[in-house]
PDB file with SEQRES, HELIX, SHEET and CRYST1 records, atoms N, CA, C and O in Angstrom:
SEQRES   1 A   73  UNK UNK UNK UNK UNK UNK UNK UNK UNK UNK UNK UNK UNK          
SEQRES   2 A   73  UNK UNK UNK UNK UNK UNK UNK UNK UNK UNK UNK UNK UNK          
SEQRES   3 A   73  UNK UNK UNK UNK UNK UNK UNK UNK UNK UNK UNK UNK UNK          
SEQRES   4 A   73  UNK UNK UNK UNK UNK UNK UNK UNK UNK UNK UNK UNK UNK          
SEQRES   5 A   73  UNK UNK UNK UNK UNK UNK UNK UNK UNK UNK UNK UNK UNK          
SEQRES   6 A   73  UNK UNK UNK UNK UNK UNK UNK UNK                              
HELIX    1 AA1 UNK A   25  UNK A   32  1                                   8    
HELIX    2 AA2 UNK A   50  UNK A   52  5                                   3    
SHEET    1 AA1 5 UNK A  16  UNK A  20  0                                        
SHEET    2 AA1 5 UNK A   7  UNK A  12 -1                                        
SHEET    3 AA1 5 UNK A  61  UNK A  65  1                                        
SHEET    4 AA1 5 UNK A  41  UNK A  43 -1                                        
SHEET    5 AA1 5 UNK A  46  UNK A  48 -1                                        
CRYST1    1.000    1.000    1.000  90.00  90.00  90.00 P 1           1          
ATOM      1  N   UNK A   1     -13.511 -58.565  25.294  1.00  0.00           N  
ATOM      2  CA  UNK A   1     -12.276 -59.279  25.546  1.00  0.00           C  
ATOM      3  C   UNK A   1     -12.594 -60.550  26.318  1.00  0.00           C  
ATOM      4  O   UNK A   1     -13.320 -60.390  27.300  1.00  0.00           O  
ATOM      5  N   UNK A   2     -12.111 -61.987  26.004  1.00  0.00           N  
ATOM      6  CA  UNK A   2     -12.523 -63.196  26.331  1.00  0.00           C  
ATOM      7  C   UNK A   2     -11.732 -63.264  27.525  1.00  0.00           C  
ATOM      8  O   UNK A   2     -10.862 -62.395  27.582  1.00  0.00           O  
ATOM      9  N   UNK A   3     -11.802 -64.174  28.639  1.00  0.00           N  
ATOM     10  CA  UNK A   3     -11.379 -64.670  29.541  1.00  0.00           C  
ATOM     11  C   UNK A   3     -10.569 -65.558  28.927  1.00  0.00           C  
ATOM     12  O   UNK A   3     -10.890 -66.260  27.968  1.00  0.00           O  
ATOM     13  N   UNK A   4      -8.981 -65.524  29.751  1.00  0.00           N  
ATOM     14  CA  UNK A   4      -7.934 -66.732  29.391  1.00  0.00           C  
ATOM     15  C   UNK A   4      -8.197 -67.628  30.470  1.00  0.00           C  
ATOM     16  O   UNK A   4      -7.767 -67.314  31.579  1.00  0.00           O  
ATOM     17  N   UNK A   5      -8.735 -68.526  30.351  1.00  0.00           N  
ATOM     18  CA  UNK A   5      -8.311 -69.316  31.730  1.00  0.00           C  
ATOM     19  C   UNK A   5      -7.343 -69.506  32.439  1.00  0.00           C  
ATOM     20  O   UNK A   5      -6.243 -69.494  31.886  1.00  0.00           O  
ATOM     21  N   UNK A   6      -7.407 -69.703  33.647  1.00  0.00           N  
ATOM     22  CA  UNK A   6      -6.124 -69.946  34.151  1.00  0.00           C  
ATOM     23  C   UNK A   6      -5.420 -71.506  34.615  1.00  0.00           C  
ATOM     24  O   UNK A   6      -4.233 -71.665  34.900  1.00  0.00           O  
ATOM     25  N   UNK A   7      -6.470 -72.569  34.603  1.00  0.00           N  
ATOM     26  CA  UNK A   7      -6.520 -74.043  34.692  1.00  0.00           C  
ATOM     27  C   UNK A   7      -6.927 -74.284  33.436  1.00  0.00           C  
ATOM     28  O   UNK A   7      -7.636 -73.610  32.688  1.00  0.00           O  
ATOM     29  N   UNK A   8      -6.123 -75.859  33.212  1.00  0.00           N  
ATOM     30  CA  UNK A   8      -6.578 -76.361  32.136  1.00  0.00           C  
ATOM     31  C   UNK A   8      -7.032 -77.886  32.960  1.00  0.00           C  
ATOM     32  O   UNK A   8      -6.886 -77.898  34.182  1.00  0.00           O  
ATOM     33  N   UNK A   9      -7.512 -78.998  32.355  1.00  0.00           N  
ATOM     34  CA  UNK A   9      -7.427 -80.108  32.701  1.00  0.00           C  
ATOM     35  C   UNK A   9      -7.420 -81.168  31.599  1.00  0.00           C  
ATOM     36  O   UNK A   9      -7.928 -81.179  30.478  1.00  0.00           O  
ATOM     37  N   UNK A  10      -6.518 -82.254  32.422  1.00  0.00           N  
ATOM     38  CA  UNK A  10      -5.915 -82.907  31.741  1.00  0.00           C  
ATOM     39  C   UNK A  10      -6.078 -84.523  32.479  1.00  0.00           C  
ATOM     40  O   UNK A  10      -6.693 -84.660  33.537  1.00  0.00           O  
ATOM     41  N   UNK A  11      -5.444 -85.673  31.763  1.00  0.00           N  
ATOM     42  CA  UNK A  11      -6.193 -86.762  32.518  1.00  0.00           C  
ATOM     43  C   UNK A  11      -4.712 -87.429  33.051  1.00  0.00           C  
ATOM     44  O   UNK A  11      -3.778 -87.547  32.258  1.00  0.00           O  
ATOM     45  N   UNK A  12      -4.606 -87.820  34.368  1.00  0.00           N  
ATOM     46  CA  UNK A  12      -3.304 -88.453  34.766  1.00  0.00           C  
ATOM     47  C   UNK A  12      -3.670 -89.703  35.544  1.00  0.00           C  
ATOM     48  O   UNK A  12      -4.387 -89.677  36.544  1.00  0.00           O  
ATOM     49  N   UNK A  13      -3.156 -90.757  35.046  1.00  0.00           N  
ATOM     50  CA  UNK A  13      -3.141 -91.784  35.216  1.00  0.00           C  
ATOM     51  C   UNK A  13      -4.580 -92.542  35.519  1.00  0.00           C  
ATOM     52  O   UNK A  13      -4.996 -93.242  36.442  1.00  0.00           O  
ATOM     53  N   UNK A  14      -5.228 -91.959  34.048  1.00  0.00           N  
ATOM     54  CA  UNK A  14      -6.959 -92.382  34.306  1.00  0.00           C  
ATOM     55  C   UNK A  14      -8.005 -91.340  35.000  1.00  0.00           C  
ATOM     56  O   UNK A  14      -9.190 -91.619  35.186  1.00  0.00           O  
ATOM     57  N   UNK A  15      -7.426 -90.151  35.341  1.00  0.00           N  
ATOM     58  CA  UNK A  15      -8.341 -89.705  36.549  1.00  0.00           C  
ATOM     59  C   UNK A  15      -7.980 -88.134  36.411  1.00  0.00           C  
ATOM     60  O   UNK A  15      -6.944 -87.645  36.862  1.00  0.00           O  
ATOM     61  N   UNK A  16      -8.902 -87.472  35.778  1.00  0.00           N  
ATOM     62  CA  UNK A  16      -8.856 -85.823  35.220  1.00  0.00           C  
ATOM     63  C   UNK A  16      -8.195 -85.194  36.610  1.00  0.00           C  
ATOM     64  O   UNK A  16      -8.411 -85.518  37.778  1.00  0.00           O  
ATOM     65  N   UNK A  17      -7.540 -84.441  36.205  1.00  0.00           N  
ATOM     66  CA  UNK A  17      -6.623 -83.441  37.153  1.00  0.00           C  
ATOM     67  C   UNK A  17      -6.747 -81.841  36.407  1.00  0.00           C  
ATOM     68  O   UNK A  17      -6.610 -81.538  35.221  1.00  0.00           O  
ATOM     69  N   UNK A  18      -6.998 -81.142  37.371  1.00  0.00           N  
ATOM     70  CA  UNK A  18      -6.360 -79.566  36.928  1.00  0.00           C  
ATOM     71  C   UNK A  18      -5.297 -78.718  37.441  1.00  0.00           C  
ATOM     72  O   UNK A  18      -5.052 -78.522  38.632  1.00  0.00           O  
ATOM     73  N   UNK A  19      -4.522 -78.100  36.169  1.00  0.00           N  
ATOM     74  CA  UNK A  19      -3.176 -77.503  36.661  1.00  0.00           C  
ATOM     75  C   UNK A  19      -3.610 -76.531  36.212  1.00  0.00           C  
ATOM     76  O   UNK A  19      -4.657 -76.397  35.579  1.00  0.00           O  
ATOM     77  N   UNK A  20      -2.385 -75.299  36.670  1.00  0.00           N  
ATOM     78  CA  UNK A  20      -2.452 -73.984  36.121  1.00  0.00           C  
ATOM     79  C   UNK A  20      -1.865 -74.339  34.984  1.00  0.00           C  
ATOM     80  O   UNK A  20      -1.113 -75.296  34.801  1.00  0.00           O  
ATOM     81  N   UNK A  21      -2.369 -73.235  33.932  1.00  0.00           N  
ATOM     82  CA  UNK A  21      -2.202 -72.629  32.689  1.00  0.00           C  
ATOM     83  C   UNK A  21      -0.476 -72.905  32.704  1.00  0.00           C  
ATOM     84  O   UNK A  21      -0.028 -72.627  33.817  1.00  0.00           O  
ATOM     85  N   UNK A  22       0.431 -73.312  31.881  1.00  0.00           N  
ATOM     86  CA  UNK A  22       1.863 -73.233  31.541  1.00  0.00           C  
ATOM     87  C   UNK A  22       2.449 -74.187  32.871  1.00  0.00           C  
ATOM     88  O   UNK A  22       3.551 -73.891  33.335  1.00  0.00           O  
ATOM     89  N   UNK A  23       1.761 -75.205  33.392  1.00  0.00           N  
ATOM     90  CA  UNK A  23       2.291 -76.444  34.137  1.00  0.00           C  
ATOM     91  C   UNK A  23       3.381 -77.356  32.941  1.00  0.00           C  
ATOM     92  O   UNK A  23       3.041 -77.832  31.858  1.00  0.00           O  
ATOM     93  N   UNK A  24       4.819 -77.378  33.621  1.00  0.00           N  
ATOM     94  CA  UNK A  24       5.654 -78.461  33.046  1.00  0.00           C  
ATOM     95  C   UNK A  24       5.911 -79.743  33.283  1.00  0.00           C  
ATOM     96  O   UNK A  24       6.095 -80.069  34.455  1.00  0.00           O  
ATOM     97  N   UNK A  25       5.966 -80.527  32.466  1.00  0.00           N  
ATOM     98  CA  UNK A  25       6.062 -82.223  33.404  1.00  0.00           C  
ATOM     99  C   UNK A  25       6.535 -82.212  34.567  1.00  0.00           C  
ATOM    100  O   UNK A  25       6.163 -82.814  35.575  1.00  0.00           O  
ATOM    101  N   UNK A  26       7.938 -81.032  34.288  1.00  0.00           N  
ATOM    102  CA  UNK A  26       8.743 -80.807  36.069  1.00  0.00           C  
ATOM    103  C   UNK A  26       7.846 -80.684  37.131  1.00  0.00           C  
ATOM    104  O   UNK A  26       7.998 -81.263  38.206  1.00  0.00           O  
ATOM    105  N   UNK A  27       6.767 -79.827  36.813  1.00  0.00           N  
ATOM    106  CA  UNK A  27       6.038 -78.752  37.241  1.00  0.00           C  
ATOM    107  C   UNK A  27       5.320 -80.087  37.981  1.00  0.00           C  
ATOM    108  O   UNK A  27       5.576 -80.424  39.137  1.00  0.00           O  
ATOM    109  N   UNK A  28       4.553 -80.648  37.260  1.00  0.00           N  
ATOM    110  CA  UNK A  28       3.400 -81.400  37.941  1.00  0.00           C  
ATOM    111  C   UNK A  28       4.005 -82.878  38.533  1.00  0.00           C  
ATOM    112  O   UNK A  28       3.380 -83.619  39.292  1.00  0.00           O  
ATOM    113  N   UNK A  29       5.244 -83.104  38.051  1.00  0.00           N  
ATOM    114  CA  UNK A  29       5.945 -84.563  38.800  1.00  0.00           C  
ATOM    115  C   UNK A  29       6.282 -83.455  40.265  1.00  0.00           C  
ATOM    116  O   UNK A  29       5.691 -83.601  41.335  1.00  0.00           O  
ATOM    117  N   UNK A  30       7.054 -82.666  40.080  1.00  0.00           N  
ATOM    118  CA  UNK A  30       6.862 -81.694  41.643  1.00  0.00           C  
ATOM    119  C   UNK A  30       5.534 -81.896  42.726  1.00  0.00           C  
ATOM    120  O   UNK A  30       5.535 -82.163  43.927  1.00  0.00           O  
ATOM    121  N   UNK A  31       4.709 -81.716  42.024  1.00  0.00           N  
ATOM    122  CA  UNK A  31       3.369 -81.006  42.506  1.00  0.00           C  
ATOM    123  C   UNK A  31       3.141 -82.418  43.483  1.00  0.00           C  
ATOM    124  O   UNK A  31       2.850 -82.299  44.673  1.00  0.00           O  
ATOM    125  N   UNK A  32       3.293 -83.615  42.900  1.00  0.00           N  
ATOM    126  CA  UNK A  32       2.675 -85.429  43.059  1.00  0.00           C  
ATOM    127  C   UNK A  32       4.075 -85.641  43.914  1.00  0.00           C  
ATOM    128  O   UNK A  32       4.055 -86.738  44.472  1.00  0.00           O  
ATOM    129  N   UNK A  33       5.274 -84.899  44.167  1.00  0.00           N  
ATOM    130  CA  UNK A  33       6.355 -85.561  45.158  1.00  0.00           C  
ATOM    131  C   UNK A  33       7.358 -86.868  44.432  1.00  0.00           C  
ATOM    132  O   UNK A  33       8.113 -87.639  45.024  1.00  0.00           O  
ATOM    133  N   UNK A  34       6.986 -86.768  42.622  1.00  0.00           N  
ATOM    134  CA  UNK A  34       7.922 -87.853  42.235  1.00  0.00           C  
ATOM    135  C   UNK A  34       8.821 -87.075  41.368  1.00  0.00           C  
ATOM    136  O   UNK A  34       9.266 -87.540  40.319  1.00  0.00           O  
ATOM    137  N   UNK A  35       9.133 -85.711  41.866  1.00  0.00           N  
ATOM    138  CA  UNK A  35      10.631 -85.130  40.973  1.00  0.00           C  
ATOM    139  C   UNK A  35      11.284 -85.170  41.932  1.00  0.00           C  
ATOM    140  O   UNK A  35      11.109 -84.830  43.102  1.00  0.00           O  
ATOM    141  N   UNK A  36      12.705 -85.962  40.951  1.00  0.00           N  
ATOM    142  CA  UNK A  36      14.449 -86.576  41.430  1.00  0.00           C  
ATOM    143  C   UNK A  36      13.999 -88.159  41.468  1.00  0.00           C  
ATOM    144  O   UNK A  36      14.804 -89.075  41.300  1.00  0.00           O  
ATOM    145  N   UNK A  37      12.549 -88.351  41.722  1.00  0.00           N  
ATOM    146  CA  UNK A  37      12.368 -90.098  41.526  1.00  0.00           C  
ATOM    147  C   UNK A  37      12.113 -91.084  39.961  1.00  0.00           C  
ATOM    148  O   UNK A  37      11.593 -90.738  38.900  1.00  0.00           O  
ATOM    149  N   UNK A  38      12.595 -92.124  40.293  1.00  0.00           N  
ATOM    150  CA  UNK A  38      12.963 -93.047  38.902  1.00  0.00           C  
ATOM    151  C   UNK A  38      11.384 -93.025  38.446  1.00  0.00           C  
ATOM    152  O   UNK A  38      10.489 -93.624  39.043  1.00  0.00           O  
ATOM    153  N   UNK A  39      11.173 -92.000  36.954  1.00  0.00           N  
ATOM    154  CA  UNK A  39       9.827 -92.241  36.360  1.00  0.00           C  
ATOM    155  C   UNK A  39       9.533 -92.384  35.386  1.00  0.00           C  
ATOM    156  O   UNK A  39      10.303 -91.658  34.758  1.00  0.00           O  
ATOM    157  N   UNK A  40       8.815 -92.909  34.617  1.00  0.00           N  
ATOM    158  CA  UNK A  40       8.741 -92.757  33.275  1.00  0.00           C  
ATOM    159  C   UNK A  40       7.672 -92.497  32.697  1.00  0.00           C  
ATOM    160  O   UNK A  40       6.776 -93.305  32.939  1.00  0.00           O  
ATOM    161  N   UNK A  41       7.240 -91.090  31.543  1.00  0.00           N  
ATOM    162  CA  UNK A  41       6.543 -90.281  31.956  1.00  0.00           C  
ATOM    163  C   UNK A  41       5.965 -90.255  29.948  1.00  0.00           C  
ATOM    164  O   UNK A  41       6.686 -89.716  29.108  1.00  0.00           O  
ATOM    165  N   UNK A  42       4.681 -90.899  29.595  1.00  0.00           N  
ATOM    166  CA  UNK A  42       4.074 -90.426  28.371  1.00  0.00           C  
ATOM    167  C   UNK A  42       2.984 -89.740  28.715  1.00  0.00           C  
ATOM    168  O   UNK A  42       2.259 -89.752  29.710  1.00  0.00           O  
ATOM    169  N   UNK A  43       2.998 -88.960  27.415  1.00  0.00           N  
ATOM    170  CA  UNK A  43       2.222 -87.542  27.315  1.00  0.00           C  
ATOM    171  C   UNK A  43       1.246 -87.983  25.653  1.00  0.00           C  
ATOM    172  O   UNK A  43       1.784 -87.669  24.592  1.00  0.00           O  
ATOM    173  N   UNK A  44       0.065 -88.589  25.636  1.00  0.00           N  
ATOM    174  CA  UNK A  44      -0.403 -88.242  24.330  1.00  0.00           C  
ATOM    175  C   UNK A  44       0.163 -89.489  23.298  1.00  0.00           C  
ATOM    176  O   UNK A  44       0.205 -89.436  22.069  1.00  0.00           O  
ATOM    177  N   UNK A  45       0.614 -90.698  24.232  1.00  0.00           N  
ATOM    178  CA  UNK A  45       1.109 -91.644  23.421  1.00  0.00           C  
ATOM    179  C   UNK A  45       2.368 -91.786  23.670  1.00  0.00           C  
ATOM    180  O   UNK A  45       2.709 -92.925  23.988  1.00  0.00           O  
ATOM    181  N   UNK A  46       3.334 -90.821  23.615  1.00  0.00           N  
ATOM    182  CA  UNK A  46       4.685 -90.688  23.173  1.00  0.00           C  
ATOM    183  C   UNK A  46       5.630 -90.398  24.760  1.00  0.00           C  
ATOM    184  O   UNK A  46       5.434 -89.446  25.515  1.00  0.00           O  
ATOM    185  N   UNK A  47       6.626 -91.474  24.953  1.00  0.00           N  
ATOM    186  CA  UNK A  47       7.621 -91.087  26.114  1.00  0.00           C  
ATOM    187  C   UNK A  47       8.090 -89.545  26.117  1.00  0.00           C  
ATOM    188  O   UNK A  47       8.445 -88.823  25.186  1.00  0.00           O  
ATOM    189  N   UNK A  48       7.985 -89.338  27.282  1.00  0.00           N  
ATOM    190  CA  UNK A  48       8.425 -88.126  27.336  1.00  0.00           C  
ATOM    191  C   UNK A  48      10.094 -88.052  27.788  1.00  0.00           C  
ATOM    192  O   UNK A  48      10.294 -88.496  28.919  1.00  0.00           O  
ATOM    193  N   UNK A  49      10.913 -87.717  27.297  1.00  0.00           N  
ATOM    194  CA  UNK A  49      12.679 -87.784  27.859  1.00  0.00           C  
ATOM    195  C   UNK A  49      13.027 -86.852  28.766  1.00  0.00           C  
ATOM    196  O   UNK A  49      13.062 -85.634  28.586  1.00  0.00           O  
ATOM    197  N   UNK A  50      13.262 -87.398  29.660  1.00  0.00           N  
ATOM    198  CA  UNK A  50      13.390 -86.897  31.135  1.00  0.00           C  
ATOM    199  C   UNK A  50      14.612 -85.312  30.446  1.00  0.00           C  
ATOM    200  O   UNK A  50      14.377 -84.218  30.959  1.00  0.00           O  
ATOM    201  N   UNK A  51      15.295 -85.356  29.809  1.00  0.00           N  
ATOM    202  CA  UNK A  51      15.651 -84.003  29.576  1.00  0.00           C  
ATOM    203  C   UNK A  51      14.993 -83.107  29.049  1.00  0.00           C  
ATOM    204  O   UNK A  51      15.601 -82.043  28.928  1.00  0.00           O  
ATOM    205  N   UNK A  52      13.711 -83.141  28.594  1.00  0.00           N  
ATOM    206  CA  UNK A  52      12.589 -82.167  28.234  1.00  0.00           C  
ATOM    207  C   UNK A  52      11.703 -82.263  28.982  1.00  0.00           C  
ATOM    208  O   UNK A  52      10.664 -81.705  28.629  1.00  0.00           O  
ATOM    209  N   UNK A  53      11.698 -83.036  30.401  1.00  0.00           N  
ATOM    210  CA  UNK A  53      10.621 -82.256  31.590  1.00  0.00           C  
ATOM    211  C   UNK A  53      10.216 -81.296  31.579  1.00  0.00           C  
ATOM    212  O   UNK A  53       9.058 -80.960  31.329  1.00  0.00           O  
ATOM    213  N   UNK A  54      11.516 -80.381  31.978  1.00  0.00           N  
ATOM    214  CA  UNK A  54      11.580 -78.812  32.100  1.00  0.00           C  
ATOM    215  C   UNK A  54      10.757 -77.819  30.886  1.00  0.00           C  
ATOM    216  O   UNK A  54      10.016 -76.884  31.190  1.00  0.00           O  
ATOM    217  N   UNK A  55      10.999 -78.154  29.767  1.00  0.00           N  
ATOM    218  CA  UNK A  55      10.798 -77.563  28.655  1.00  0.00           C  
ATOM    219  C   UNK A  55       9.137 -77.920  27.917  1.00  0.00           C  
ATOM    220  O   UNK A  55       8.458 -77.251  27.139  1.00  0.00           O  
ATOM    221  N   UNK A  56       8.887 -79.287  28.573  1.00  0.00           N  
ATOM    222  CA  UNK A  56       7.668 -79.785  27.746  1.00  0.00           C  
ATOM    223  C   UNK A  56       6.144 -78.812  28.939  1.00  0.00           C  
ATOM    224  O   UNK A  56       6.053 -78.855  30.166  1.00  0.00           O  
ATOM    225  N   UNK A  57       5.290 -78.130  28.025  1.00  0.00           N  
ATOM    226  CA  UNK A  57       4.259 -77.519  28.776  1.00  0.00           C  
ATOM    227  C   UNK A  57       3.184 -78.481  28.597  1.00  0.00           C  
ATOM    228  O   UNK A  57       3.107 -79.127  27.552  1.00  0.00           O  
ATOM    229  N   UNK A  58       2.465 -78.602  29.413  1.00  0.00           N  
ATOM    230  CA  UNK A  58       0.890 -79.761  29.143  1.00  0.00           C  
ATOM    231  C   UNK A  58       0.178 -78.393  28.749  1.00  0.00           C  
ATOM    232  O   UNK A  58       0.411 -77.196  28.915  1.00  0.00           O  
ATOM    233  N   UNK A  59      -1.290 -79.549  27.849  1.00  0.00           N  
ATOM    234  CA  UNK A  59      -2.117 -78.571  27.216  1.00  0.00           C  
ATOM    235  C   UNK A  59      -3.046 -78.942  28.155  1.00  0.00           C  
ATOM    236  O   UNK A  59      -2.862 -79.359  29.298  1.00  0.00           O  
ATOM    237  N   UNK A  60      -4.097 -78.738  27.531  1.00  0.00           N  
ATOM    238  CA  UNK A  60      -6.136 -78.552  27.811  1.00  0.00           C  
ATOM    239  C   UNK A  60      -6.364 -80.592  26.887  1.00  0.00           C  
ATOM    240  O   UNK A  60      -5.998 -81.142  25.849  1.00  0.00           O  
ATOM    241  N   UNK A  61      -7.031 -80.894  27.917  1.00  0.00           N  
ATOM    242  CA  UNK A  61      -6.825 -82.708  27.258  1.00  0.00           C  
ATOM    243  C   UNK A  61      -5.439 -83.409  27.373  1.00  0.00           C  
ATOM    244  O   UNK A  61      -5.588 -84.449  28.014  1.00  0.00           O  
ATOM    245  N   UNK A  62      -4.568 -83.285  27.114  1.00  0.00           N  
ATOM    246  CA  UNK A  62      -3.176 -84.215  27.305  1.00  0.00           C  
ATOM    247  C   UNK A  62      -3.804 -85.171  28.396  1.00  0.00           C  
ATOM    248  O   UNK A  62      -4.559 -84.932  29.339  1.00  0.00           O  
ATOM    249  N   UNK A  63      -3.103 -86.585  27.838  1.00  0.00           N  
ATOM    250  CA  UNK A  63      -3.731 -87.697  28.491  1.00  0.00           C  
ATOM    251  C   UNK A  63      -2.056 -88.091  29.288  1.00  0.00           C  
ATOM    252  O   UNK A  63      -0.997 -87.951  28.676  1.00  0.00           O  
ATOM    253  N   UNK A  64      -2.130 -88.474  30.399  1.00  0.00           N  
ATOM    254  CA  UNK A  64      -0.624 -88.434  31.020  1.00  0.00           C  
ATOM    255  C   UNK A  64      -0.478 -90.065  31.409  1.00  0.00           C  
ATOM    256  O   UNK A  64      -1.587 -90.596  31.468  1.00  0.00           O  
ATOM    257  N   UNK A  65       0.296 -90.699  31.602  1.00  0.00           N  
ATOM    258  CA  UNK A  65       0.332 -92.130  31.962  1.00  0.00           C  
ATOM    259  C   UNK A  65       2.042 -91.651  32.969  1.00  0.00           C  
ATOM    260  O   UNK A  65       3.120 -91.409  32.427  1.00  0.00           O  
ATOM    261  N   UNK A  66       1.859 -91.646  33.954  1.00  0.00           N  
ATOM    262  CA  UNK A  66       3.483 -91.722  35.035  1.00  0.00           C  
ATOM    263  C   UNK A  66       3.362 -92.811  35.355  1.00  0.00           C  
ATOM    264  O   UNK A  66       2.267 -93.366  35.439  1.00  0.00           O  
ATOM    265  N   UNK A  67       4.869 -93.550  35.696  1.00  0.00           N  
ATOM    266  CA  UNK A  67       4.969 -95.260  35.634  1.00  0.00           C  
ATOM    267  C   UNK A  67       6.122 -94.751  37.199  1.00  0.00           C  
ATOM    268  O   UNK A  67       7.267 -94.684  36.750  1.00  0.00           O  
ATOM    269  N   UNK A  68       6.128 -94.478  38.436  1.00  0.00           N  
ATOM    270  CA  UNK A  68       7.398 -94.731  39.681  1.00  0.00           C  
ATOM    271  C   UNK A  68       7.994 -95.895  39.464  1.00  0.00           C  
ATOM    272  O   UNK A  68       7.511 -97.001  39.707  1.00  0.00           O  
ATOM    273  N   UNK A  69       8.921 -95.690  39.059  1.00  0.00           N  
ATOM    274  CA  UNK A  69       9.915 -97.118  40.027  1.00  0.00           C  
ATOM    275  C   UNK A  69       9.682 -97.349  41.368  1.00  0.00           C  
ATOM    276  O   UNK A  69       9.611 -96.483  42.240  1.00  0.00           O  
ATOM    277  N   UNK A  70       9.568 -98.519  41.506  1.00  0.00           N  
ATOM    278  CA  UNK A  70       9.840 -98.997  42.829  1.00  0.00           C  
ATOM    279  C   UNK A  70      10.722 -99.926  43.412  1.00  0.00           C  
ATOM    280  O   UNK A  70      10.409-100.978  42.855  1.00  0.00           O  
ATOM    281  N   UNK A  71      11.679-100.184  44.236  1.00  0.00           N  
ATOM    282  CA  UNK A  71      12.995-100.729  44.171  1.00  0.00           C  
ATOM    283  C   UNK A  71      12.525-101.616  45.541  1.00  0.00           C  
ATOM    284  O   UNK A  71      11.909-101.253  46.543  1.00  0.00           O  
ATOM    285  N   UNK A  72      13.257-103.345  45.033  1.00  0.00           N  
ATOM    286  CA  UNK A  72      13.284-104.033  45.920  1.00  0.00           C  
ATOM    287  C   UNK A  72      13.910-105.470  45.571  1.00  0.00           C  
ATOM    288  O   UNK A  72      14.704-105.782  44.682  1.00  0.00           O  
ATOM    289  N   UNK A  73      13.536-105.935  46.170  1.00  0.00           N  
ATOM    290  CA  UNK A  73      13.924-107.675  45.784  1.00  0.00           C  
ATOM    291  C   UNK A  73      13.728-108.138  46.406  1.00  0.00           C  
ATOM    292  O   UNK A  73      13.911-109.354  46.352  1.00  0.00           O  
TER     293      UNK A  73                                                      
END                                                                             
């Protein structure tokens, strides 16, 4: 019987990171202190829509690009 891992890793914003196994965008914008903050979040090329945070799981490789707002003038 094989070992499941329990981390995968994945690359965020240039720079390999490891999460547990079934991490959600929610999951890992939590983890970094930018969930409830203005973000905008591709996964693999493609925007991710802030109403499938919750629902979207990262794999093993997923390349992540997070963009914070930052507010001023």
């Amino acid at each position: 019987m094989a070992n499941t891992p329990s981390t995968l890793t994945l690359r965020l914003n240039g720079a390999p990171e490891q999460v547990p196994v079934g991490t959600t965008v929610a999951a890992l914008l939590e983890r970094h202190g930018w969930l409830g903050k203005r973000v905008a979040v591709e996964r693999n090329g493609a925007i991710v829509p802030k109403s499938a945070y919750e629902a979207t799981i990262l794999c093993d490789g997923d390349v992540l690009e997070i963009v914070v707002a930052v507010g001023g003038g």
